[in-house]
Backbone as XML, in Angstrom:
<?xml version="1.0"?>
<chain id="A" units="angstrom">
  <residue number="1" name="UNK">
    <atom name="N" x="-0.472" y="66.244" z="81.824"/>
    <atom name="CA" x="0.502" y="65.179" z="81.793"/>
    <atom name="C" x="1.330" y="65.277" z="83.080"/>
  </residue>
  <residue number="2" name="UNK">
    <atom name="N" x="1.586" y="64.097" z="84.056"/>
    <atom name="CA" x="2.235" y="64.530" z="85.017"/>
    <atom name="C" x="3.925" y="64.172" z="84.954"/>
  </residue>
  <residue number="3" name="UNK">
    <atom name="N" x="4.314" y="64.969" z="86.061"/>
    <atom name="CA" x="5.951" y="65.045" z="85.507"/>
    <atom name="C" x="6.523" y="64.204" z="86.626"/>
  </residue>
  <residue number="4" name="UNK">
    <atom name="N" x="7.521" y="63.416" z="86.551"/>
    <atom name="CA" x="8.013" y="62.335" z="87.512"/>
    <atom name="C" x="9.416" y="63.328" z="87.367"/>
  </residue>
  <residue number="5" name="UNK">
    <atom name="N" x="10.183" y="63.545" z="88.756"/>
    <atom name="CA" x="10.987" y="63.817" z="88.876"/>
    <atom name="C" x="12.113" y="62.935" z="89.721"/>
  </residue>
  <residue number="6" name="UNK">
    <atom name="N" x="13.075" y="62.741" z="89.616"/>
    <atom name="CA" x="13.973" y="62.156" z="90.258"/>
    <atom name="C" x="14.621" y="62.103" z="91.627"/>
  </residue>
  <residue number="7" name="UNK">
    <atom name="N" x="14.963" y="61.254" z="92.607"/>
    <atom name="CA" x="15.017" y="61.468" z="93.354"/>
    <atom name="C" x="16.844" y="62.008" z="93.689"/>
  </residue>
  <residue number="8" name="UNK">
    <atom name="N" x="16.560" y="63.111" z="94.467"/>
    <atom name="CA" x="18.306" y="63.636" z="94.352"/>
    <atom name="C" x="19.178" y="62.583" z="95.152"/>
  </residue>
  <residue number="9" name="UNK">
    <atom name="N" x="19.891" y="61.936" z="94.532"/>
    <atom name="CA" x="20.918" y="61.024" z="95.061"/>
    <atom name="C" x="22.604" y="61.891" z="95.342"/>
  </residue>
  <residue number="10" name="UNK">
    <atom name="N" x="22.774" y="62.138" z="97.015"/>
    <atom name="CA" x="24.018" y="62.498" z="96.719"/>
    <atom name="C" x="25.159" y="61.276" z="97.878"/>
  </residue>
  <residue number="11" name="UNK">
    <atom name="N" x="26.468" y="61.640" z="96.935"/>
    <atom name="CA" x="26.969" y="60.716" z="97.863"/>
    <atom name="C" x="28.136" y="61.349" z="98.374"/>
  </residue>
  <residue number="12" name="UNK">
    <atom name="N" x="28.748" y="60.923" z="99.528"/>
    <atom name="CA" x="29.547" y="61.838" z="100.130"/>
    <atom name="C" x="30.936" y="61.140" z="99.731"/>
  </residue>
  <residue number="13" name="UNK">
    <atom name="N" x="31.664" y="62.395" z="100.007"/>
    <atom name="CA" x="33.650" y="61.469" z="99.841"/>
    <atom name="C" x="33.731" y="59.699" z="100.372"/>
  </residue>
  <residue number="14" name="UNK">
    <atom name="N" x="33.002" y="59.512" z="101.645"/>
    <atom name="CA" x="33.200" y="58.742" z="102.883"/>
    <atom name="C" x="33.014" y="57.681" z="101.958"/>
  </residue>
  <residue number="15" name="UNK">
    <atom name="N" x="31.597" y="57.983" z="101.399"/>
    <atom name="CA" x="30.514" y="56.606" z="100.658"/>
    <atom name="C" x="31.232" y="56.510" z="99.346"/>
  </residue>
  <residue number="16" name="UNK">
    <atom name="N" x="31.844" y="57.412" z="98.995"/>
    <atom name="CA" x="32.544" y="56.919" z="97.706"/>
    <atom name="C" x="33.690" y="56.450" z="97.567"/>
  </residue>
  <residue number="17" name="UNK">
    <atom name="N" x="34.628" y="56.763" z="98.853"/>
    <atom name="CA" x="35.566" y="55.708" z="99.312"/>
    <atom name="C" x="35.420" y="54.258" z="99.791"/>
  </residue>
  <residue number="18" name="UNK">
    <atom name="N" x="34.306" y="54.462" z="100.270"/>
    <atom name="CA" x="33.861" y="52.897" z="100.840"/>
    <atom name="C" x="33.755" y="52.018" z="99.495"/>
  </residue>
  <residue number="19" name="UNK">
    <atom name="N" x="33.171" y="52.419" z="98.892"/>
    <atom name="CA" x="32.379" y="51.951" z="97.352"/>
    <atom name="C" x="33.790" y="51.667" z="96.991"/>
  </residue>
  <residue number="20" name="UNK">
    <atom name="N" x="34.578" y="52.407" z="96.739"/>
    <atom name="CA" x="36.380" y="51.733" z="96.177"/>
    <atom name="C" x="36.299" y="50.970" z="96.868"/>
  </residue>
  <residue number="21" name="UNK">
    <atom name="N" x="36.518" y="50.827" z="98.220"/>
    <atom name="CA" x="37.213" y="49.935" z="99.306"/>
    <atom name="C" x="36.569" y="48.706" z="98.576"/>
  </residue>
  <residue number="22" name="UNK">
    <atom name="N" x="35.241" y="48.392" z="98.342"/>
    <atom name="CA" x="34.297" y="47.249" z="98.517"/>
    <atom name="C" x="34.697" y="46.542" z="97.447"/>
  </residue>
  <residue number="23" name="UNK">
    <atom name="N" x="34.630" y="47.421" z="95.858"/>
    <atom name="CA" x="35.056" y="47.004" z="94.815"/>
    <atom name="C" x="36.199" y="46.014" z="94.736"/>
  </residue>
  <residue number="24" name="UNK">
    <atom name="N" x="37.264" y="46.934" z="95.239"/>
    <atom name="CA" x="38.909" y="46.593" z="95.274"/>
    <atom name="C" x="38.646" y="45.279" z="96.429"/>
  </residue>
  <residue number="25" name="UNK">
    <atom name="N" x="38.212" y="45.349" z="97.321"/>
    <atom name="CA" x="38.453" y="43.932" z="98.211"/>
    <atom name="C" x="37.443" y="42.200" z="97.331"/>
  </residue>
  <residue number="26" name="UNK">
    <atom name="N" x="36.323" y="42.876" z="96.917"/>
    <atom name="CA" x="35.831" y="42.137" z="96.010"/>
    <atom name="C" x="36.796" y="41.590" z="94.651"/>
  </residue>
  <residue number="27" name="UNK">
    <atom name="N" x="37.464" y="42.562" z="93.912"/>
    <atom name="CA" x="38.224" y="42.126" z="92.869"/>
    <atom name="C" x="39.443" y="41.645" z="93.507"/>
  </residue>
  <residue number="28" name="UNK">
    <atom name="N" x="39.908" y="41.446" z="94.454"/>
    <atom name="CA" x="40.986" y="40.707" z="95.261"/>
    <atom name="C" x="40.350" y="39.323" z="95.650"/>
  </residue>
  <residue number="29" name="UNK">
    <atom name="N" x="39.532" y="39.620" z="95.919"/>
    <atom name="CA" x="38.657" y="37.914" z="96.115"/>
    <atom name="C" x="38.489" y="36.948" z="94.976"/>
  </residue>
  <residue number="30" name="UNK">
    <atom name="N" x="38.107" y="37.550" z="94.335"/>
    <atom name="CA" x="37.679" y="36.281" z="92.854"/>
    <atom name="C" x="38.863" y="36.388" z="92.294"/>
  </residue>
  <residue number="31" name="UNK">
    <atom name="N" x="38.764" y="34.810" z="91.507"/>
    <atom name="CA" x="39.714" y="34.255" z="90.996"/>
    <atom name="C" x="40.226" y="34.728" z="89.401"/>
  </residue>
  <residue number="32" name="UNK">
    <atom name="N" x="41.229" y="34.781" z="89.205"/>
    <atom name="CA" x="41.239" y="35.267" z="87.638"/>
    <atom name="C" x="41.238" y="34.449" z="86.885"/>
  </residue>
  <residue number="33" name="UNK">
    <atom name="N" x="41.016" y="34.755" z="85.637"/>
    <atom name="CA" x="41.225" y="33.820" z="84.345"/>
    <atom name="C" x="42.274" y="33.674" z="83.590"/>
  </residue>
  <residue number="34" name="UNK">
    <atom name="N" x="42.557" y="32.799" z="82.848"/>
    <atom name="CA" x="43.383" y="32.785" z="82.176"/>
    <atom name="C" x="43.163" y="33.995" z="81.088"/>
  </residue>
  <residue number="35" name="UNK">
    <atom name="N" x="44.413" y="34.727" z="80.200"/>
    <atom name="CA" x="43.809" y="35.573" z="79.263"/>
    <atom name="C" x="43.202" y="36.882" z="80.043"/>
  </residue>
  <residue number="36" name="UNK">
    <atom name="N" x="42.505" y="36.976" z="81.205"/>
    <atom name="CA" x="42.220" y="38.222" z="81.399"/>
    <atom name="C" x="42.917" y="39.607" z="81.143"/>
  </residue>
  <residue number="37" name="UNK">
    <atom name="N" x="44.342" y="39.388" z="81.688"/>
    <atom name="CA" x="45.260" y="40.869" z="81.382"/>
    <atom name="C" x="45.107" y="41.114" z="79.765"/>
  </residue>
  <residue number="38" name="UNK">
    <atom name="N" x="45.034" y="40.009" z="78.600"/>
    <atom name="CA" x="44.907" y="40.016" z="77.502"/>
    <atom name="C" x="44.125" y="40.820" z="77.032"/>
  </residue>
  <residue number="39" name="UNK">
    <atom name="N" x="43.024" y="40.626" z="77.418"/>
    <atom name="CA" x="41.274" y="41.007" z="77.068"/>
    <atom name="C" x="41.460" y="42.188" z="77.529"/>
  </residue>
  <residue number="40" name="UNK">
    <atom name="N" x="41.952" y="43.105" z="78.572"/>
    <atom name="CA" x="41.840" y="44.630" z="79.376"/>
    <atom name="C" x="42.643" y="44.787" z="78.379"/>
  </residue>
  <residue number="41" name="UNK">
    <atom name="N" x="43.838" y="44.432" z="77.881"/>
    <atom name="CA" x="44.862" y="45.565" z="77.585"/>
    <atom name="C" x="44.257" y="45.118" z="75.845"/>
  </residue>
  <residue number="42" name="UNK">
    <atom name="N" x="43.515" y="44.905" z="75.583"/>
    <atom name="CA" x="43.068" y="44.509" z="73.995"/>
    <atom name="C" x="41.826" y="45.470" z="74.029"/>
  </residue>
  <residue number="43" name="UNK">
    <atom name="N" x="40.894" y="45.695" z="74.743"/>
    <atom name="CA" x="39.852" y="46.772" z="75.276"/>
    <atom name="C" x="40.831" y="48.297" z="75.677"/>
  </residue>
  <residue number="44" name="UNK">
    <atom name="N" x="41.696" y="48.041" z="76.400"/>
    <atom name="CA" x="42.240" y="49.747" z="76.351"/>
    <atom name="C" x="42.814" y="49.770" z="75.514"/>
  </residue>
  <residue number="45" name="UNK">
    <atom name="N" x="43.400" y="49.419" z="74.734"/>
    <atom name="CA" x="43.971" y="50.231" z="73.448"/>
    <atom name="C" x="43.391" y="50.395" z="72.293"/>
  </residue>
  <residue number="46" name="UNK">
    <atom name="N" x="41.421" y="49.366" z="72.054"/>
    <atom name="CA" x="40.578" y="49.834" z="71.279"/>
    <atom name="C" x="40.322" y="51.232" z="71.674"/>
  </residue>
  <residue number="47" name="UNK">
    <atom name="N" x="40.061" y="51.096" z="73.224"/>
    <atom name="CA" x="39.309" y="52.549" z="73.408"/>
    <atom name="C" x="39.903" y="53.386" z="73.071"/>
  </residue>
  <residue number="48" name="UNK">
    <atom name="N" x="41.420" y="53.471" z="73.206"/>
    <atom name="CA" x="42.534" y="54.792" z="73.162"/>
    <atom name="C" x="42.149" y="55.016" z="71.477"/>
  </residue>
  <residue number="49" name="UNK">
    <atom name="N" x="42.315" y="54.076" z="71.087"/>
    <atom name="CA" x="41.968" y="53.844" z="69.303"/>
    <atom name="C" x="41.051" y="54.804" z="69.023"/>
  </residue>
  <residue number="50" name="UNK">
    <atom name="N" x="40.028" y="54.210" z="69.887"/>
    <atom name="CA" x="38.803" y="55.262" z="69.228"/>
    <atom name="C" x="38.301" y="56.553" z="69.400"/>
  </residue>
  <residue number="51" name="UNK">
    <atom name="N" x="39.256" y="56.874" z="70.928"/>
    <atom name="CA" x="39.096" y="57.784" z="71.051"/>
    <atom name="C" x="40.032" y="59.064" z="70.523"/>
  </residue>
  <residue number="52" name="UNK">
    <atom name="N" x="41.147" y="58.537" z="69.704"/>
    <atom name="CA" x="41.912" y="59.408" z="69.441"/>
    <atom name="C" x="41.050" y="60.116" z="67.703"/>
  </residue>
  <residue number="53" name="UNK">
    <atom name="N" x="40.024" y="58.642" z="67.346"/>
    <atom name="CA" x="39.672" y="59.085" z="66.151"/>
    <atom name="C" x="38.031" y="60.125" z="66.267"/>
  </residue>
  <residue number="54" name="UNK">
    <atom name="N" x="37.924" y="60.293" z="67.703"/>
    <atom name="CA" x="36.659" y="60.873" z="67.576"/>
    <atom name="C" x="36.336" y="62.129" z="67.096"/>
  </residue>
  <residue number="55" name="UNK">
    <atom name="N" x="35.203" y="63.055" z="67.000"/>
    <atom name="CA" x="35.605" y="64.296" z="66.930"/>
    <atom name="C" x="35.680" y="64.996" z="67.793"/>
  </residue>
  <residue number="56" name="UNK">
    <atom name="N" x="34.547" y="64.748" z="69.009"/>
    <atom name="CA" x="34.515" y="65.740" z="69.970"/>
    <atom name="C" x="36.034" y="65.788" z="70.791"/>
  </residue>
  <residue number="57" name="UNK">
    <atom name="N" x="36.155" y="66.905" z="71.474"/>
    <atom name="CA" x="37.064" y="66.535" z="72.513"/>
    <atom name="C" x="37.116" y="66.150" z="73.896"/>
  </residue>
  <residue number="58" name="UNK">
    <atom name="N" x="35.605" y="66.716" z="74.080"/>
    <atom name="CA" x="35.183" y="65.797" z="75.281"/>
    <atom name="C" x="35.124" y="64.061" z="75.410"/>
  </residue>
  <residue number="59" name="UNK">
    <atom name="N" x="34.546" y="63.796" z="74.243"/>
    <atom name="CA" x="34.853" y="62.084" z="73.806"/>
    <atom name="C" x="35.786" y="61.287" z="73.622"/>
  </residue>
  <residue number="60" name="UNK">
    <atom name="N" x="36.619" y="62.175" z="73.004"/>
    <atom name="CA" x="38.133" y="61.869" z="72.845"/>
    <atom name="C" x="38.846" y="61.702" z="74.435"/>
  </residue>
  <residue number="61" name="UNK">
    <atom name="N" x="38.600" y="63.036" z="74.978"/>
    <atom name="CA" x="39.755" y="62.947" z="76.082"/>
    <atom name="C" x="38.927" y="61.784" z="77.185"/>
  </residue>
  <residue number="62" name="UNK">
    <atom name="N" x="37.553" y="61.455" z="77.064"/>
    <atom name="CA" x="36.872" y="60.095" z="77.937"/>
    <atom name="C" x="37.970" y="58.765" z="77.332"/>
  </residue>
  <residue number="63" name="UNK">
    <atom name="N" x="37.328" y="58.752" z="76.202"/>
    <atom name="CA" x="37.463" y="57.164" z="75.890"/>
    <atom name="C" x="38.987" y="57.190" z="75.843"/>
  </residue>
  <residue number="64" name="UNK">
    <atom name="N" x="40.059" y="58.255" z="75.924"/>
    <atom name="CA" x="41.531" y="58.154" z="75.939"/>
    <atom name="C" x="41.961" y="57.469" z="77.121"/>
  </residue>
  <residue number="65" name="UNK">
    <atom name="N" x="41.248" y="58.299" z="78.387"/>
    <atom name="CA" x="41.416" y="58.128" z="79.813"/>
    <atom name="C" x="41.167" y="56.913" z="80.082"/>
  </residue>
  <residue number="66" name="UNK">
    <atom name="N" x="39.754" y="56.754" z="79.743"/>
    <atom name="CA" x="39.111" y="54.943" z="80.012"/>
    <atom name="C" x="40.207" y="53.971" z="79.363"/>
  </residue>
  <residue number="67" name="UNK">
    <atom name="N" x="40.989" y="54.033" z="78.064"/>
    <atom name="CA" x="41.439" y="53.392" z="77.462"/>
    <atom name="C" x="43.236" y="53.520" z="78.604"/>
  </residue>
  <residue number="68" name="UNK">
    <atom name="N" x="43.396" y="54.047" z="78.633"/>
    <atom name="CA" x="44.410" y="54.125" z="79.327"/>
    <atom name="C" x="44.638" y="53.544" z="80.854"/>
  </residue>
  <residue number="69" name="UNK">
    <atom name="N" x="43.565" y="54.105" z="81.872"/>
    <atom name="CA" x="43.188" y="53.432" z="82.877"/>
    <atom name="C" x="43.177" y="51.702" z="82.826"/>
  </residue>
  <residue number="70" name="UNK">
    <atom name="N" x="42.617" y="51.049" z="81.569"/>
    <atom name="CA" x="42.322" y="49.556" z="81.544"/>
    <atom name="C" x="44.081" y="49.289" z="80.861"/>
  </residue>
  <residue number="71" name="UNK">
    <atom name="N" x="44.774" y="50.077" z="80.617"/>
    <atom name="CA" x="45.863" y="49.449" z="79.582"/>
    <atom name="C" x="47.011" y="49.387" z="81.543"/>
  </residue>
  <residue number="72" name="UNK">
    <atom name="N" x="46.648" y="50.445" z="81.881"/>
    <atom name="CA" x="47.463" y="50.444" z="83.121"/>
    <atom name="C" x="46.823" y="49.497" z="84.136"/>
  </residue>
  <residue number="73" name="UNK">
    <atom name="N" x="45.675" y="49.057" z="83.882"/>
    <atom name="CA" x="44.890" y="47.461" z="85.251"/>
    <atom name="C" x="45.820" y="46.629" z="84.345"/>
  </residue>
  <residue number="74" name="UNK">
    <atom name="N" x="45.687" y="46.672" z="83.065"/>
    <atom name="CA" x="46.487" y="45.101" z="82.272"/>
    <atom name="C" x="47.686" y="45.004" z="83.106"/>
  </residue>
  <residue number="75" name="UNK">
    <atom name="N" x="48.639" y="45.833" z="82.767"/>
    <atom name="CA" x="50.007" y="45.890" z="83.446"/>
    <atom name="C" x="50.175" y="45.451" z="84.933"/>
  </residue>
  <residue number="76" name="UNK">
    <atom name="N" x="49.265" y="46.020" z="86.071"/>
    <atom name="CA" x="49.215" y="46.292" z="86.962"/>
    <atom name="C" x="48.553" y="45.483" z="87.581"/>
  </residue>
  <residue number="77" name="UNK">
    <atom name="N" x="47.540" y="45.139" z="87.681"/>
    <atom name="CA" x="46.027" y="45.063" z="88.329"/>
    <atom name="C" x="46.617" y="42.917" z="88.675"/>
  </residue>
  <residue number="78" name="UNK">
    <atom name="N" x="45.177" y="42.561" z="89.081"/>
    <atom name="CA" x="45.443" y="41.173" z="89.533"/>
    <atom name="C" x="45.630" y="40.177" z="88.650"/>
  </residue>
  <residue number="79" name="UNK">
    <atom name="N" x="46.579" y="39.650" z="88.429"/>
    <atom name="CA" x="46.986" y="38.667" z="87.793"/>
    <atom name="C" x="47.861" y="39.280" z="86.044"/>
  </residue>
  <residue number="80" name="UNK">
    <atom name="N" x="48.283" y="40.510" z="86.897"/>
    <atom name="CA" x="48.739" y="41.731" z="85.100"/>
    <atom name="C" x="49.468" y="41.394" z="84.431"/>
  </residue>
  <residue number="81" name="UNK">
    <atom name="N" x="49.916" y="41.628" z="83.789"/>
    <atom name="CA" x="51.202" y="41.562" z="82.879"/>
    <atom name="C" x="52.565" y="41.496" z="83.534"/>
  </residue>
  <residue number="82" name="UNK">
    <atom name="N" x="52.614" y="42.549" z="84.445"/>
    <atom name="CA" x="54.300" y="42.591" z="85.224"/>
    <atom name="C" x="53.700" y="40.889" z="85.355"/>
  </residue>
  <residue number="83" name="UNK">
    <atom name="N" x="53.293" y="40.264" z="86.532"/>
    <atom name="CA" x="53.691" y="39.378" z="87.349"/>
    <atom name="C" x="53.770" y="38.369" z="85.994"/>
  </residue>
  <residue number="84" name="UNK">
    <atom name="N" x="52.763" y="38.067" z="84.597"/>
    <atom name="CA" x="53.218" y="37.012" z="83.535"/>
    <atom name="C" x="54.511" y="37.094" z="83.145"/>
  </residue>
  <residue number="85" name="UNK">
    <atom name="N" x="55.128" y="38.524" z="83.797"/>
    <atom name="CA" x="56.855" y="38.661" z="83.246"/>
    <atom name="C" x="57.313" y="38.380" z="83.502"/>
  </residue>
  <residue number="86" name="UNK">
    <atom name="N" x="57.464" y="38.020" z="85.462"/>
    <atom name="CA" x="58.146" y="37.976" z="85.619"/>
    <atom name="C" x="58.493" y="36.310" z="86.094"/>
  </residue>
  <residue number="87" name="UNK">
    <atom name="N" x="57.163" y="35.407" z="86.023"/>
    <atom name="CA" x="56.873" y="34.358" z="85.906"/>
    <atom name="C" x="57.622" y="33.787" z="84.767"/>
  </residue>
  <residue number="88" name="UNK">
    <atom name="N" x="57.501" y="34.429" z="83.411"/>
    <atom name="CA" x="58.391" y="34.104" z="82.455"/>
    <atom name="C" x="59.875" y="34.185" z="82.243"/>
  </residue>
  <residue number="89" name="UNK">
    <atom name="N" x="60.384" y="35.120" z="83.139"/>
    <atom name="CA" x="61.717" y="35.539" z="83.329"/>
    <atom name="C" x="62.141" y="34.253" z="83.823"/>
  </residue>
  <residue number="90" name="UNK">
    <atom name="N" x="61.528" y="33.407" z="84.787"/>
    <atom name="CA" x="62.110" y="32.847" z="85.889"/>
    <atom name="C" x="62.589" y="31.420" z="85.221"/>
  </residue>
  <residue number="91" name="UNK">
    <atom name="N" x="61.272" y="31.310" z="84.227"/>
    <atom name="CA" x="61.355" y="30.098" z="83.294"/>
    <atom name="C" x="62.291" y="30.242" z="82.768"/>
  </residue>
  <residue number="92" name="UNK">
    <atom name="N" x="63.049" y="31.639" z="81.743"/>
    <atom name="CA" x="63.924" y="31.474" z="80.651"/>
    <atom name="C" x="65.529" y="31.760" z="81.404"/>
  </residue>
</chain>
């Protein structure tokens, strides 16, 4: 039976900074949706959810982090929560 082995993929600091850079200038480009900050911060606090109910602790402390990371893009990130605040502030 023959054995297929993988090819070693490594990537350096440089290429994995670039890879942010590309991401982040890409998600600055497209347009947002309405509801988006909604949908992240409704997804991170399932994940935090589920991960607080898992057993492992390796699983737990992932899906906490992941869940947390997306609850802090809601707030933060393009088109987040601060700026619907403060859009709303201005109204009331």
């Amino acid at each position: 039976m023959p054995t297929h082995s993988l090819p070693e993929v490594s990537i350096s600091a440089r290429d994995a900074g670039s890879m942010v850079r590309q991401l982040k200038s890409f998600d600055d480009q497209r347009p947002g949706f309405p509801g988006e900050h909604l949908i992240v911060l409704s997804l991170g606090a399932l994940l935090m959810v589920a991960g607080m109910r898992s057993r492992t602790v390796l699983r737990r402390g992932i899906l906490t982090a992941v869940g947390t990371a997306l609850i802090g893009r809601a707030a933060s990130g393009k088109d987040g929560i601060a700026r619907v605040a403060r859009v709303v502030k201005r109204l009331s």
